[in-house]
N, C-alpha and C positions, 0 to 999 in steps of 0.2 A: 526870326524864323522859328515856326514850330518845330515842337519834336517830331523824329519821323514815326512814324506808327511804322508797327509790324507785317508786315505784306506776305498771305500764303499765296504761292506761284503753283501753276500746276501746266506740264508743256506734253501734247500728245499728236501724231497723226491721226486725221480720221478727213473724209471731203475731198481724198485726193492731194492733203497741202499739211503744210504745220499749222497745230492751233495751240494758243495761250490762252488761257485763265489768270486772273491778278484777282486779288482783292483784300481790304483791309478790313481785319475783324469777324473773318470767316475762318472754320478751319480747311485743310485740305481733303478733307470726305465733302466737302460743299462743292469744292472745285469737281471732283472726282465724279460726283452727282451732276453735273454739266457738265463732264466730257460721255458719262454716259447717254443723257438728252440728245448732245451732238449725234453720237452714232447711232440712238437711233432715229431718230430722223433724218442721217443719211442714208438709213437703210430704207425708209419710205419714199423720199426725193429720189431715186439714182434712176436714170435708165437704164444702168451697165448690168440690172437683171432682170428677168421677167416677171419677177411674180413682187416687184414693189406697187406701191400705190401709183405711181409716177406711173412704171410699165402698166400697170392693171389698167391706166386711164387712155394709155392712148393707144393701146392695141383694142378699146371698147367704141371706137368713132362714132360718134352721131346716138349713142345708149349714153343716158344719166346710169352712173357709178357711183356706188355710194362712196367717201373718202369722211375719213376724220378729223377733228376741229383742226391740229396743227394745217393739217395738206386746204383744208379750205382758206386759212388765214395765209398762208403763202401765195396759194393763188388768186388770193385778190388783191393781195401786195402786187405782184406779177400784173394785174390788171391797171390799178396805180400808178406803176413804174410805166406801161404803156402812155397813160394820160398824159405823164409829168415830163414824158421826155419827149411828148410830141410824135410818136411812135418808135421813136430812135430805136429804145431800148423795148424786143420785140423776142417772149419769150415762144413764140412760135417758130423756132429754129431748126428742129427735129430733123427733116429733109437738107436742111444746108448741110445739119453735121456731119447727116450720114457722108453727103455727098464728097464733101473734103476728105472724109478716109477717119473720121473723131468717133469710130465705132462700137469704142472699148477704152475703158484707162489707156491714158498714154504713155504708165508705166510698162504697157503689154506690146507697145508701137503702133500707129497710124495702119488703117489699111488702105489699099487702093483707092486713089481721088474717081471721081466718077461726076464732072461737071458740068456733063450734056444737059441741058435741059434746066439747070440751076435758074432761077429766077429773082423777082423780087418777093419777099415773104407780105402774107394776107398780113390785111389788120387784125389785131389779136382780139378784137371783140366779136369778129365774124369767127373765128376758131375754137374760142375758149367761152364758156357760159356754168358759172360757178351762184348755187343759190345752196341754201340751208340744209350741210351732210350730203351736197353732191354737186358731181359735174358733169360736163361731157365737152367733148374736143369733136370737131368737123371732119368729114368723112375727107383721108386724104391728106392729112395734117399730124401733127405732133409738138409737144411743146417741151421744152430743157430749161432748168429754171436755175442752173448757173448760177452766177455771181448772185443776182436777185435775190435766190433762197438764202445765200450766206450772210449777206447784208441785214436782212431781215431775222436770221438768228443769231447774230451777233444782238441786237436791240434787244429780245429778248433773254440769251445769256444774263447780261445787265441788269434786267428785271429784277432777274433769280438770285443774283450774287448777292442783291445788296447795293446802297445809295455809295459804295465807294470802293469802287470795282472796275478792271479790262475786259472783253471778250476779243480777241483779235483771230480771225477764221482766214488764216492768209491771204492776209493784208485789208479786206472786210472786216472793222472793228468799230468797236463804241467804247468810250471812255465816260465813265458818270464819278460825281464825286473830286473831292480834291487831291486824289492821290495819297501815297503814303506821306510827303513833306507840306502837303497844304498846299501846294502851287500847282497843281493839277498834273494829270499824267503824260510822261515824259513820253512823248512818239516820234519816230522817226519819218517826216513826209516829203519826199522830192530834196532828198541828200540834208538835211535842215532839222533839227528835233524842236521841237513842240510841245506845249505846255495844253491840255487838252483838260476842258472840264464840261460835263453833259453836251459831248461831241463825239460824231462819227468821222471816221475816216478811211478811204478807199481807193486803191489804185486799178486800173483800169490798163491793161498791156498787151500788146501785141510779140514782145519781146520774147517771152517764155515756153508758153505752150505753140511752139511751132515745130514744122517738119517742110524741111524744104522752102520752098514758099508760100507755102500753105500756113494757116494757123485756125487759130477757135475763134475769134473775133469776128462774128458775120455781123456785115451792114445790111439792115434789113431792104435795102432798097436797091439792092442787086441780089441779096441771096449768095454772096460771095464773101472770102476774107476781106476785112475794112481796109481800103491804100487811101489813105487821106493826109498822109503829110504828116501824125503824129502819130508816136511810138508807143508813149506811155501818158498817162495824166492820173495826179494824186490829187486827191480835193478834202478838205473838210467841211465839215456840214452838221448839222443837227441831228444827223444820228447816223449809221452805218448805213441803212439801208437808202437813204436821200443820199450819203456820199457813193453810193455804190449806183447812182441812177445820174447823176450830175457827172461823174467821173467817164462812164460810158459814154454818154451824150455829148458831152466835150469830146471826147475822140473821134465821134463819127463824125461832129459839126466840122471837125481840119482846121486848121491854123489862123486860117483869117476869122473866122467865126467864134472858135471855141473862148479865146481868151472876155471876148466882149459877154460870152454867157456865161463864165465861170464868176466875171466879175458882180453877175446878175444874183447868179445862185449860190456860189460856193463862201464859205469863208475864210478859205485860203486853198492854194492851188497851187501847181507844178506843171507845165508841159513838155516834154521833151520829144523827141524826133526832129529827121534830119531836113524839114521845113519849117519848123519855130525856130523864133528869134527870141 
């Protein structure tokens, strides 16, 4: 067994969740330098203010926006993530959120559900239209780029770190390199630890962010919270933001379905709810 090498850690909130930094060979102003990146680029992704890029773009419906290189690179990730999951995963959710009461952090509480009229969400190629330093979103429409965006800065955290380095963005993570002992980085997925080398990993839940019976997980083909039979689904995959689109996609697919796709896409997987076997 090799020696272990020396690992700088770096642990901070910012996205609403806890986030980690790992890496070997870095010091901890590197890490520091990527939890700074993290905020801001939450402060340009959030819809919870008005005057982010996010806000700026979709209170602009149907006008090209100018946006900068990170916000163009997420939203075509977000177009991607549309292709890859077959529409599953549909970051044109904005009306669902509101409508569940998802109005504001849910550290501030949920407000009044308002479900009348909820629907199934458009395709996100009819809504969203992203070319070189701009976009525009469909008159009537909005999009929240959730999980997606964290998957997709997780891959690039990694980048930045260095070939042997963690970014884990609550539970959206990428692991590169072989870790501090040579045998790749030690992850916990679906109760089970893991040995992770130039891999993503991502859990996908219904469990957490809820109120009542309500939660943040819309299936985009009602427009509604997802009831499909499972709870939670943890995947790994080739990088944070493919396990963060695979892990979704298996949830909306339910029980009978998801395992046979996960077996397609994922490189290891967990399903839990109270209709898996």
């Amino acid at each position: 067994m090799p020696p272990e090498s020396a690992v700088e850690s770096h642990h901070f909130e910012a996205l609403g969740t806890d986030c980690s930094l790992f890496a070997v060979g870095q010091t901890r102003g590197r890490l520091v330098e990527g939890e700074f990146w993290v905020r801001r680029l939450g402060v340009l992704l959030t819809r919870f203010t008005s005057d982010s890029e996010l806000s700026r773009l979709n209170a602009s419906a149907a006008r090209w926006t100018d946006i900068g290189p990170d916000m163009e690179s997420v939203l075509r990730a977000a177009l991607r993530a549309y292709e890859m999951s077959g529409g599953l995963v549909n970051v044109a959710v904005l009306s669902s959120m509101l409508a569940v009461g998802y109005t504001r952090p849910l550290a501030d509480g949920p407000a009044v559900a308002a479900l009348d009229g909820v629907g199934p969400l458009p395709p996100l190629p009819d809504v969203l239209e992203v070319r070189d330093g701009g976009a525009r979103v469909a008159v009537g429409t909005g999009i929240d780029l959730g999980g997606v965006a964290k998957g997709w800065m997780a891959d690039r955290l990694c980048e930045a770190l260095g070939p042997n380095s963690l970014a884990n963005l609550g539970g959206d993570l990428m692991a590169v390199g072989d870790g501090p002992r040579g045998e790749g980085w030690p992850v916990g997925v679906g109760g089970v630890t893991l040995s992770l080398r130039n891999q993503g990993a991502a859990t996908s839940s219904v469990r957490k962010r809820r109120w009542g019976e309500l939660h943040h997980l819309i299936d985009p083909r009602t427009g509604l919270p997802a009831r499909t039979g499972i709870e939670e689904v943890s995947i790994v995959a080739s990088s944070g933001f493919e396990a963060e689109v695979i892990a979704k996609s298996a949830l909306l697919l339910g029980p009978d379905i998801a395992p046979i796709y996960c077996a397609a896409h994922a490189m290891a997987w967990w399903l839990g709810g109270a209709h898996v076997r």
